[in-house]
Structure formats: structure tokens, C-alpha cells
N, C-alpha and C positions, 0 to 999 in steps of 0.2 A: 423354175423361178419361184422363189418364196415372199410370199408378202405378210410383212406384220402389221397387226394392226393393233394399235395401243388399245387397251382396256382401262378402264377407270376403274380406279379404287371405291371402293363405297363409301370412303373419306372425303372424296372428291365431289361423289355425288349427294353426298348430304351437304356439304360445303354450295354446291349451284342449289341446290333447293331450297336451303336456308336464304340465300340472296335473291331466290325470285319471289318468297315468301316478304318478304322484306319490303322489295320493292313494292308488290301488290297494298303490303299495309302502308306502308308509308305513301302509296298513291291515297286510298281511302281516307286516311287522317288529311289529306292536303284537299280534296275533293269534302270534306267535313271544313274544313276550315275555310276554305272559298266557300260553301256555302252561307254558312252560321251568320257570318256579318250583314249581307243582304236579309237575312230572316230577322234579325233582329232591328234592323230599320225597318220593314215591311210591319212588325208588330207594334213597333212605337208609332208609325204615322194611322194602322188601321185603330188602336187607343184614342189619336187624336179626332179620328172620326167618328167613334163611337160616342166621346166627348161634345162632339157638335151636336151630331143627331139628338142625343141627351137635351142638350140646352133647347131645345127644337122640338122635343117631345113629340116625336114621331117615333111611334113604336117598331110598325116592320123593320123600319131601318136599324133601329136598334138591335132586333135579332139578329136581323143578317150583318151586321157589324161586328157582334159582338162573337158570332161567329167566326167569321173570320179573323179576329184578334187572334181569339182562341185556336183557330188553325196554325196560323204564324206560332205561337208560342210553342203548340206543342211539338211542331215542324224543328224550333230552334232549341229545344231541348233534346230532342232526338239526337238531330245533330253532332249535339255538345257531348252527347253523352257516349255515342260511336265515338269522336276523338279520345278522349280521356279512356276508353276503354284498347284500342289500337298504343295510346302513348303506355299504358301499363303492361299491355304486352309485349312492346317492344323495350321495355325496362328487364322486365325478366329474361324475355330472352336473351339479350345483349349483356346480359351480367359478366364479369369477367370471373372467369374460374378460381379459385383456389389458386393463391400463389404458394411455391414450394418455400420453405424456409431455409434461410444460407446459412451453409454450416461455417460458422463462427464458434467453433468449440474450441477455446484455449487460443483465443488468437492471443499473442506477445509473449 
């Protein structure tokens, strides 16, 4: 009895590696981008708290506010800047190759 067993080309398997590579970032940019939005309201309402505290001149509260603003923002920058850096990657890598040129030489 003989049994064959397909082998894969290293065509093939850069081909699945590219697509789970793929997947993985394009999970990470969607996981950046569910995030971001929620951070970015989280810093605009801890602002508006800081802003009370403020009018209220209560100092602790103002650090520990202003803190936390500051957390939010730098949370929602982080964020932003893993998406944009995953969307760049996936620009280059997806590039389309080099198209071959039609020979049109003496057409009529």
C-alpha cells in the first residue's frame, strides 16, 4: 500500500503566514480602535472634573484629577498611535507588486 502525502510549497506556506499575520494586526488595530473612543470620552469628562474641582479650589482633588486626565490622554494617544502604526504596516505590506508592461510594440 502507498500513501501520499501532499507537501506544501514554501509558496503556500508563506502565503498562510502572511494571512495569520494579517489577521493578528488587523485584530490589534480593531482592539485600538474599540478602545480609543471610550478613552477619549473618559478624558473629556475627567477635564470636566478637574474643571469643577478647580472652580471649588480644592487642591487634593485637583491632583488626583488632574491625574487622572492625564492618564486617559496618555492611554488615548498610545492607542492612536498603535492603530496608525499596524494601518502603515498593512499599507506596505499589501502593496501590489510591480505590474509587467504589455507589449504593445507596433500594434497596427
Amino acid at each position: 500500500m502507498v500513501v501520499f502525502v501532499h507537501r506544501k510549497s514554501s509558496n503556500e506556506i508563506s502565503r498562510e503566514g502572511k494571512k495569520k499575520q494579517m489577521i493578528f494586526l488587523i485584530s490589534i488595530m480593531s482592539f485600538a480602535n474599540f478602545v480609543f473612543y471610550p478613552l477619549v470620552i473618559a478624558t473629556i469628562i475627567a477635564f470636566i472634573i478637574e474643571q469643577i474641582f478647580r472652580s471649588q479650589d480644592k487642591a487634593p482633588e485637583i491632583l488626583r484629577s488632574m491625574a487622572v486626565r492625564k492618564y486617559f490622554w496618555r492611554q488615548a494617544w498610545l492607542f492612536n498611535i498603535i492603530w496608525f502604526v499596524g494601518y502603515f504596516i498593512l499599507l506596505i505590506v499589501n502593496r501590489p507588486g510591480a505590474q509587467q508592461m504589455p507589449d504593445m510594440i507596433w500594434q497596427g
